[in-house]
N, C-alpha and C positions, 0 to 999 in steps of 0.2 A: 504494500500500500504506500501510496506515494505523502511521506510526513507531511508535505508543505499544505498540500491539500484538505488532506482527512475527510476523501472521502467514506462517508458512511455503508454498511452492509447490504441497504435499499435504496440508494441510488442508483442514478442508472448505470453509470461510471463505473462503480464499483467491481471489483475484481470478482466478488462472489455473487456476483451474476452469472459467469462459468458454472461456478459450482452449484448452484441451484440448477442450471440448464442437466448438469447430471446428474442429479438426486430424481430429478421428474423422468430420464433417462431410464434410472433405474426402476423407479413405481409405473413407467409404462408398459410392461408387463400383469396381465390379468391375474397369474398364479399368485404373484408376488402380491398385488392388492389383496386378493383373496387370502392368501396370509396372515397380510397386515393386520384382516378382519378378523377373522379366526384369532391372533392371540391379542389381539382388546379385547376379545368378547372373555377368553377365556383366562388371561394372566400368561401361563405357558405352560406347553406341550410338548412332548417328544416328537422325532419326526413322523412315526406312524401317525399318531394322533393326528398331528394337523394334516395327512396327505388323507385321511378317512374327512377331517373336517370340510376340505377343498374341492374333495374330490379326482384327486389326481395321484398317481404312483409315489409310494416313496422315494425312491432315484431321482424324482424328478423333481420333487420337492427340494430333497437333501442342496441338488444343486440351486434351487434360486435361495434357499437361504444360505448357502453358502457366499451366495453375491449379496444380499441382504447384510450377511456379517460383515461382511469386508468394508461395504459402503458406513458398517457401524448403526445400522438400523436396527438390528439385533443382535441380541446378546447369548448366553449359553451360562449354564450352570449343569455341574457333574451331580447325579442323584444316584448316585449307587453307578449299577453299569449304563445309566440313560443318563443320555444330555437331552434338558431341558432348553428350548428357546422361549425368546421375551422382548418385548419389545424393548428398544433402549431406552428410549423415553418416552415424552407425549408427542413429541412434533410430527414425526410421522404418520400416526393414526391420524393425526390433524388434516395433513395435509392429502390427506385418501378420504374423509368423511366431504371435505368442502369440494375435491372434485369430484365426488358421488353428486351434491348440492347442485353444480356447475352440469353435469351431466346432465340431471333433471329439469333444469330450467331449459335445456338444449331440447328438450323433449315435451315440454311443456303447452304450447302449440295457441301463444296467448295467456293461457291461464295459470293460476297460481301452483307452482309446484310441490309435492307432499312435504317436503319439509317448511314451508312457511306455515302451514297449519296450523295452527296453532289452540290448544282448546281454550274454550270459555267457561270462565268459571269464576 
């Protein structure tokens, strides 16, 4: 980052506009979303667990959290003979739930989409 400057993280300037361009690089993948969802919903799962949760082979799981790890998206914990995965933090379920939000409104065709909903009470 250039000191004189200082630009900030959400500028547009900003260096980590690369790096956000690869984080969404990597959540465009469906498995991987599907994941995401799977351990918010659940805390964390082994890999069978979340490939029964997803829908898809464990091998093939194994591999997108493997890329999931690396980008630091998730995490692992040893439980005996099974690793556990988890999300690493919140920002990423974050940013999988509002382009779920963004989805819907793309689909919405005028009208108000299910998550504005909102009940009355």
């Amino acid at each position: 980052m250039n000191a004189e400057k200082k630009i900030c993280g959400v500028d547009p300037l900003s260096g980590f506009v690369d790096l956000a361009a690869e984080v969404f690089g990597i959540l465009s993948d469906s498995t991987r979303i599907r994941i995401v969802l799977a351990l918010r919903r659940t805390g964390e799962l082994p890999v069978n667990a979340i490939a029964d949760e997803v829908g898809k082979s464990p091998s093939g799981v194994s591999q997108h959290l493997a890329r999931l790890r690396m980008a630091r998206m998730v995490t692992t914990r040893q439980d005996g003979t099974k690793v556990l995965y988890r999300l690493a933090d919140e920002h990423t379920p974050l940013l999988v739930s509002e382009a779920i939000k963004q989805g819907e409104h793309s689909l919405a065709n005028g009208q108000m989409p299910p998550h504005h909903d909102v009940p009355q009470g």
